[in-house]
N, C-alpha and C positions, 0 to 999 in steps of 0.2 A: 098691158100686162094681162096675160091669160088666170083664170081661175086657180088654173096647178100655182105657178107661180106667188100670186097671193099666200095659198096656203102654207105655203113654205115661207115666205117673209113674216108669219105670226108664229113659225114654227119657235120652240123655246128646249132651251135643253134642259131637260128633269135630274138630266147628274152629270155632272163634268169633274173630272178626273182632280184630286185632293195631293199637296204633297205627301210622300210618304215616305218612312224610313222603314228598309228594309236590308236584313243579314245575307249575305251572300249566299247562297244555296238554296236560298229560302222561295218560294213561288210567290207571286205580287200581281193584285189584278188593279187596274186603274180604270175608274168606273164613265160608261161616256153612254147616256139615255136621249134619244132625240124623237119624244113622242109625233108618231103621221110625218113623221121624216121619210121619204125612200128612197133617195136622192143617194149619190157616193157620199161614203163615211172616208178622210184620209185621216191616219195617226203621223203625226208630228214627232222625229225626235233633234231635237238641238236644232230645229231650222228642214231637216230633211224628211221626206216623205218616206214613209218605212214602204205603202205596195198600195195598192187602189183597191178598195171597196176591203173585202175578209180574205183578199190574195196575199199572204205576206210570206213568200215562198221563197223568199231574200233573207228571211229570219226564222231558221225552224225553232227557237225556242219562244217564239212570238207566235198567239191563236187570237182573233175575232173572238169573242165569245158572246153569247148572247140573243136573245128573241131577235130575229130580224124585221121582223113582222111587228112587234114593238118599238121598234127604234131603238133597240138595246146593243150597243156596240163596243162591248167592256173588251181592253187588248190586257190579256194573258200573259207571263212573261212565267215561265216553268219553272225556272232556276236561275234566279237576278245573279248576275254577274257585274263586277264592276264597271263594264263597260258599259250598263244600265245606268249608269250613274248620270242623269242628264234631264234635259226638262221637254218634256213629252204635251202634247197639244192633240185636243178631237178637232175635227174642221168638219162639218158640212155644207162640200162644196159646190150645190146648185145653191142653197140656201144664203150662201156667203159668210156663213157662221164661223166662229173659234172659237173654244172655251178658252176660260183661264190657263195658262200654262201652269203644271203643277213638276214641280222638280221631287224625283225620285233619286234619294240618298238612299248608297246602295254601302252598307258598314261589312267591313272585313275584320276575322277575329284576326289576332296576331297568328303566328306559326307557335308553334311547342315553345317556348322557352331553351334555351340551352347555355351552363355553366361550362364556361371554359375548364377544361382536368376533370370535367368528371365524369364516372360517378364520385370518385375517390380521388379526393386533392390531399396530397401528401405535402406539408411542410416541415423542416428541422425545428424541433425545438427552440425557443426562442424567437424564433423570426414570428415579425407579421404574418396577418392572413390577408390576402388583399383577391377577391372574389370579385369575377364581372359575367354578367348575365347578358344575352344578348336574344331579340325576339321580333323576324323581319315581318313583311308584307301585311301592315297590319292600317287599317281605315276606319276612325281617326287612331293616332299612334297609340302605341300602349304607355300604358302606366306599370312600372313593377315596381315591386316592393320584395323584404325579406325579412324572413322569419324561421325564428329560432324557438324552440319549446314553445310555440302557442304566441309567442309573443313578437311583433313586427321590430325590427333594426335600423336604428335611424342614422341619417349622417352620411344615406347614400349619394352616389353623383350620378347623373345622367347626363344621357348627350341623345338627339334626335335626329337620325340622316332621310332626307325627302329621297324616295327613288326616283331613276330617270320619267316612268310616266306621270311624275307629279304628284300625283294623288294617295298612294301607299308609304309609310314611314316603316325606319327603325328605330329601335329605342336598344341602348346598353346603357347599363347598368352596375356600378363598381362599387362593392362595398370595401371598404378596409376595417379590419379589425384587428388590438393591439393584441400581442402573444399574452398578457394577464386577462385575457377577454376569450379566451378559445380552450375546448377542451378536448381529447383527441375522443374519437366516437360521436360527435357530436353530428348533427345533422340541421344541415341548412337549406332552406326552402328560397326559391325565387320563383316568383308569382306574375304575372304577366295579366293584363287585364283591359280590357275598352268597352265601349256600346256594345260592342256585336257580339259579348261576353264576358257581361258583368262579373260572374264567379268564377272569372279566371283561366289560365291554365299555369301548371305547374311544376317544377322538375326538382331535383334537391340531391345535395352533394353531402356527401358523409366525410367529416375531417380527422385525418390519419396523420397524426404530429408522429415522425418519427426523433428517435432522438438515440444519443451512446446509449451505451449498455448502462444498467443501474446493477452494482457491485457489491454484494454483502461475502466479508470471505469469513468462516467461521472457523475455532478450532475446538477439538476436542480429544482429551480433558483438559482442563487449564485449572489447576495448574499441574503440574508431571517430573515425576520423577526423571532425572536422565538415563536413558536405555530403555526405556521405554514406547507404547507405538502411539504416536498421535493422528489423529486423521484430520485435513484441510477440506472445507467443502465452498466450494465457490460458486454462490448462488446469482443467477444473470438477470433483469430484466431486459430488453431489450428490442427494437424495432426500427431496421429490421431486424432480425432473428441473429443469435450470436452466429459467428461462422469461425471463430478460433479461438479456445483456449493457450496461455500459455503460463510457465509457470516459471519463478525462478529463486535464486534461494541465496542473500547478499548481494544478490548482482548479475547473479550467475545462471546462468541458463538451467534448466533442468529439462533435459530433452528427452527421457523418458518417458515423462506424464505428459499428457495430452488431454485429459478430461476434463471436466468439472473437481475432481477430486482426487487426491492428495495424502497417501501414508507412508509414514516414515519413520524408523524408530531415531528419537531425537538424541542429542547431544546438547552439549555444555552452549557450543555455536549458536542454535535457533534462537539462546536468548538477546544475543547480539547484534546479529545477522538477522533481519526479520525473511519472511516468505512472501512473496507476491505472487500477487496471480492478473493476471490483463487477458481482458474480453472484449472480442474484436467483433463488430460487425462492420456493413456496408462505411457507414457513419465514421467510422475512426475507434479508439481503441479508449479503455477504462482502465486502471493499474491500481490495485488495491490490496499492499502490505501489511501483515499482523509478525508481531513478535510471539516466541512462546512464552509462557514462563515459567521455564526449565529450574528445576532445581538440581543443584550441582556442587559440590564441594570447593575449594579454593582450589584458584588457580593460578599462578605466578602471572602479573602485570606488569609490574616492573620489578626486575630483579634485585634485588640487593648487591653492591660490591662491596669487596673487603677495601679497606684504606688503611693508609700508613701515614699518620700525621705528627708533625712534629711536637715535643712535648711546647703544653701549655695551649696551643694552637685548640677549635673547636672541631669536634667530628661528627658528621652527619650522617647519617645511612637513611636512606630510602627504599623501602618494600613495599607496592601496591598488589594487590590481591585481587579478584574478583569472585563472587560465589554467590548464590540465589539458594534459599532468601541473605539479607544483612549478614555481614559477618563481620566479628570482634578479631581484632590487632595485639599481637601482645609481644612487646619486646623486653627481652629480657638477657640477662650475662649467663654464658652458660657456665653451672655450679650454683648459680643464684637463682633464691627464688621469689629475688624484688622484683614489680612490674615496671620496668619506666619508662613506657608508655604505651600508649592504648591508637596512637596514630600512624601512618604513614610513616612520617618520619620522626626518626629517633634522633636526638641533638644530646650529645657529652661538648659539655662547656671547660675551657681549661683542662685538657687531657691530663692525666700523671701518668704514671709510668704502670701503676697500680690500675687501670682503667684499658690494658691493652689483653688480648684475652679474643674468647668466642664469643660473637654475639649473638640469638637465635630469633627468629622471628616468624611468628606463629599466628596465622589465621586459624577460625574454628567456625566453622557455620554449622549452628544447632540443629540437630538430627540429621547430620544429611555428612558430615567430616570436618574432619584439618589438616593441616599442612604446614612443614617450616621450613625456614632455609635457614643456614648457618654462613654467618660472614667473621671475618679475623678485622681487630684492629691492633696496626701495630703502632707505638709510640716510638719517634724517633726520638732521643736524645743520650745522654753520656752513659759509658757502661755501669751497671748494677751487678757486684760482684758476691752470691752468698755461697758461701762455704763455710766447714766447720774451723772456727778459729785454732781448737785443739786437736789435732790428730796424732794416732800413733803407731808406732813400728817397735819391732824388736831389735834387741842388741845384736850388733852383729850378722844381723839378716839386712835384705833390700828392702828399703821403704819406700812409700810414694805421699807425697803431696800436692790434693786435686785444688784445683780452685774453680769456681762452677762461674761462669759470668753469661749476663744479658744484656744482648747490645744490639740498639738497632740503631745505624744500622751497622751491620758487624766490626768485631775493634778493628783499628789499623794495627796494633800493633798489643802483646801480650809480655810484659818481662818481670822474670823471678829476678829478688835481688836479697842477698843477705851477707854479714860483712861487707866485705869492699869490692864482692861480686855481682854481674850484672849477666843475666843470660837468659836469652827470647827462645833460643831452638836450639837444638842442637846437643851436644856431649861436652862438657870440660872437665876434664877429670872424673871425678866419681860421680860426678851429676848432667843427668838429660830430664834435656824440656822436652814434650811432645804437648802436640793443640789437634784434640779432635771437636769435630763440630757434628751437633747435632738438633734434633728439630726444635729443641726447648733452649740450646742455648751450645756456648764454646766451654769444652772441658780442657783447662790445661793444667798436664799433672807434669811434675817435679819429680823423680825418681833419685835415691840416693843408692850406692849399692857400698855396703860394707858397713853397716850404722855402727859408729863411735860415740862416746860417751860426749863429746864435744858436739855434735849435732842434735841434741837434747837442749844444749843450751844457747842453740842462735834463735835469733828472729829470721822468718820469713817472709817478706814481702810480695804479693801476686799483683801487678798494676795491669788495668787496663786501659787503653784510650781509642776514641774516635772522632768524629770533625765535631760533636758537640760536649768534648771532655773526657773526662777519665777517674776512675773508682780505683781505690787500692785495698785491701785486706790483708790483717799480718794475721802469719800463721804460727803456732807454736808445735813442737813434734814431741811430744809423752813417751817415753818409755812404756812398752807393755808388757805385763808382769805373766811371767809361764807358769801353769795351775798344777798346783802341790799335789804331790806325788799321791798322797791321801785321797785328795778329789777324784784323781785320772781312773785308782782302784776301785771306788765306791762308784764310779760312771759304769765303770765294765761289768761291776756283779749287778748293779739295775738292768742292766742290760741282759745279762744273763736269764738272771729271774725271770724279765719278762718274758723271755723267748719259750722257756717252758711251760709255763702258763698259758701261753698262745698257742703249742702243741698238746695241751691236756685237752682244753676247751674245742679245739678241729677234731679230737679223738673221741668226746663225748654225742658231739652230734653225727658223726658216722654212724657210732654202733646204737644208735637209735632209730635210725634212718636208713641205713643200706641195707641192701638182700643179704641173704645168710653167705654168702660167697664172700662178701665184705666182711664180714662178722670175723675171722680171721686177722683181717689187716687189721679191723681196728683192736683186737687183743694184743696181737703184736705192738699194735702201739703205747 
């Protein structure tokens, strides 16, 4: 063994290359000192030779660096790439030398983070949020987390996919959050994080809860006279943004209005009929009906009918009313000014005959009117016959005897009887029956023509009948006495008298009162 030789087998390396971790982009020098070495320097990576001596023209981001003339043989690597990632050796190869093999870990930050939907993830109201973050090519994988105001969100899931070169990961990320846990504006952070970038990187979604329309429909004034104008205002929130009003009034469309807002001069109806108004957007539709509350006088609800009940039988009437505000009922007999009653319905227990007549039924709502309707009740049963028991005629002249009857329902049959005569209609000798009817009741009069002193002294009988009976009334006929010649003379000169007196009193206000042209007439007079 020659001298050179020698000196290289005591040769010792002063720095041999250290593991190291280093971030991607970053430059990385791996240290290799072989003092009184001059001998080829080869660099080692995973087994192969990168180029002989400081030629490494196979690797432009790989330089020698270093004193050569020192033994200083430090390889340079510009911008570590993952493919650095491996374990690297000095060899001094007349010497027979190798360092320690030192493995260079070469750390990838993740990419940007990225939330699926966003920037802006829109949900409907109610529904969960369920957010997934995803953050590829990243060495070792990332870590992410999420946060909300300052504060991290727990309860997330991950999953980790190795990519095909092995070495770089992804990581996703899925938070769920319940609809009482979300607010719309709110903003969510997902964070992404490893070795090669401790402080992260970060991206963040702002959350836009859409949801219907929120409906406030106002009116004004409340409360309103009827005929008067009230104005409907239909205030929306909504997201997205409303895209139709519409409006309608019981049910019913009102296809004029199309706005937000609503005038109308009202009626009796608004108070029953309410007004609605529905606000549409994307989402579906909102319907939100107000009543007014119209003030209005009564108004017929259920009408009252007349009835016809048999005697003793009960009678009911029914009159429903409506009016704003409350309104008092008042039934009462017309001519009378008993109340009896104050309800709906009126009940007469055991009818008479005395109990058939008008009935009136009278709402009044304070300050504002009233109203009534009139119904007939008729009692059926046997005829009621009044006439004056005593009538009279003169001697010798034509008489008549009425008989007045009430009969519901009208008689079958009407007959005058006295002596041993019997006559409904008709002429028998010196006597006719006639029957007129009328709206209070049947008048049948008895006519005599030739009055005898003998007709003074019968009874007359007037009978009436129908399917529940029959009434009779006897009549007597009075002579009536012709007024004494004395009377007839003292009528005519009152008469007289007053006539002139009535032209004194016409003659005294002329000539006090007419132009002088007059003044004539009334001397004359």
């Amino acid at each position: 063994m020659n001298q050179c030789e020698n000196s290289w087998v005591e040769t010792m390396f002063s720095q041999q290359p250290q593991d190291l971790v280093v971030v991607a982009g970053q430059p990385v020098t791996l240290p290799c000192t072989i003092p009184g070495y001059h001998g080829v320097v080869l660099w080692i990576k995973d087994g192969l030779a990168l180029g002989v001596g400081r030629d490494l023209s196979g690797y432009p981001r790989y330089t020698v660096i270093g004193d050569h003339s020192s033994g200083e043989h430090h390889l340079r690597i510009q911008h570590a790439e993952l493919m650095d990632d491996a374990v690297f050796e000095c060899q001094a190869v007349q010497a027979a030398m190798r360092s320690r093999p030192a493995r260079l870990t070469v750390l990838v930050p993740p990419e940007n983070p990225v939330i699926s939907g966003g920037p802006v993830v829109s949900l409907r109201a109610g529904d969960p949020l369920n957010l997934t973050c995803h953050t590829d090519n990243a060495k070792p994988p990332a870590s992410i987390i999420w946060i909300r105001n300052g504060e991290v969100l727990n309860g997330a899931m991950y999953s980790k996919t190795l990519l095909r070169e092995g070495r770089r990961e992804s990581t996703v990320s899925t938070l769920y959050l319940s609809p009482s846990n979300i607010e719309t504006g709110q903003q969510i952070i997902c964070k992404a994080s490893n070795k090669a970038v401790p402080s992260g990187k970060e991206t963040s979604v702002t959350i836009d809860i859409q949801h219907l329309p929120l409906v406030n429909l106002s009116v004004e004034p409340q409360p309103v006279l009827e005929g008067n104008l009230v104005k409907f205002h239909c205030s929306a929130k909504a997201n997205p943004p409303v895209t139709l009003y519409r409006w309608a009034k019981g049910g019913s469309i009102i296809k004029e209005v199309s706005g937000d807002t609503y005038e109308v001069i009202v009626d009796h109806s608004f108070f029953s009929e309410p007004v609605s108004c529905e606000v549409t957007n994307p989402l579906g539709s909102t319907n939100v009906s107000r009543n007014v509350d119209v003030y209005f006088g009564p108004r017929m609800a259920a009408e009252p009918q007349s009835l016809q009940v048999d005697l003793g039988s009960d009678a009911v009437f029914n009159c429903a009313w409506t009016g704003n505000p409350s309104l008092t009922i008042v039934w009462m007999k017309r001519g009378s000014g008993v109340v009896l009653s104050n309800e709906n319905l009126l009940t007469l227990k055991s009818v008479r005959q005395e109990d058939a007549g008008k009935y009136v039924c009278r709402a009044v709502v304070p300050r504002v009117g009233a109203g009534e309707k009139e119904v007939s009740l008729t009692v059926n049963g046997p005829p009621t016959i009044s006439s004056t028991q005593t009538q009279q005629a003169l001697h010798g002249e034509k008489g008549q005897i009425k008989c007045f009857i009430r009969s519901t329902p009208p008689p079958d049959r009407i007959a005058w009887s006295w002596k041993e005569t019997v006559l409904e209609s008709g002429t028998s000798g010196r006597y006719t029956v006639e029957t007129v009817t009328t709206e209070e009741g049947v008048i049948s009069t008895l006519t005599m023509s030739n009055i005898v002193p003998a007709d003074f002294q019968t009874i007359y009988n007037c009978t009436a009948w129908n399917s529940f009976g029959s009434d009779t009334e006897i009549i007597r006929l009075k002579e009536q006495e012709s007024l004494p010649v004395a009377v007839i003379i003292g009528i005519a000169v009152g008469a007289f008298v007053a006539l002139i007196v009535l032209i004194g009193t016409i003659g005294a206000f002329c000539c006090t009162r007419s132009q002088r042209s007059m003044l004539r007439f009334c001397f004359f007079l």
